[in-house]
N, C-alpha and C positions, 0 to 999 in steps of 0.2 A: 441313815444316809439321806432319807428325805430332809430331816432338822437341820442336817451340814451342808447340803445342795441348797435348803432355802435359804440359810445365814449366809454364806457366800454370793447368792445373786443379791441378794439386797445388801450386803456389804460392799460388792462390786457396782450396784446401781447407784448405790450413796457416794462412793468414790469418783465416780465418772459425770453425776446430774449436781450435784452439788456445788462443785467448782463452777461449772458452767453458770448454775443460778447466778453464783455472785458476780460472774463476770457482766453477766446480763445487767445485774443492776449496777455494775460500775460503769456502763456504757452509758445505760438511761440518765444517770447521772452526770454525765460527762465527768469521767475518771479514766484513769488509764484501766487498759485491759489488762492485768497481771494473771500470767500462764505458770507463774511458780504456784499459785493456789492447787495446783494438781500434783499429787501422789501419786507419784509413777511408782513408786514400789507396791506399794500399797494395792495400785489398779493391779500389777502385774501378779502379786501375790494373790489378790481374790481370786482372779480370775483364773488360774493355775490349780489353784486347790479345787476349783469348780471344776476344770477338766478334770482330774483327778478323781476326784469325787463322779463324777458321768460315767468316766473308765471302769473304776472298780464296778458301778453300778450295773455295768453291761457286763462285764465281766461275772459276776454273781447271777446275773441274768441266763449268759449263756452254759455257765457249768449246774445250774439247779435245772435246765431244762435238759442237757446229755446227761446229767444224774437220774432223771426221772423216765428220760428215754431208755434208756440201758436196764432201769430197773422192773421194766415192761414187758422184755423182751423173756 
């Protein structure tokens, strides 16, 4: 979970700083600003599996720690 949490924030950071970079430099440059350079699936995707990826995380969280409760008792 750690490996798939961290390839999805840095898939989701590449998807979302990336774009911006180049708009930056098409401005500095006097160019148009083009907003098709952004992956709306793609942001929507990473980011998605990233929640997903936190959920189950917590989820495994909280049943190993009532597993370990209960097995105390």
């Amino acid at each position: 979970m750690l490996l798939t949490g961290t390839a999805c924030t840095l898939w989701f950071t590449w998807e979302a700083l990336y774009p911006l970079y180049l708009n930056m430099q098409n401005a500095l440059n006097d160019q148009n600003v083009d907003f098709k350079l952004f992956n709306y699936g793609n942001i929507a995707l990473s980011l998605g599996l990233l929640v997903l990826i936190w959920a189950v995380s917590y989820a495994d969280l909280f049943l190993i720690e009532n597993g370990t409760e209960k097995k105390r008792r």
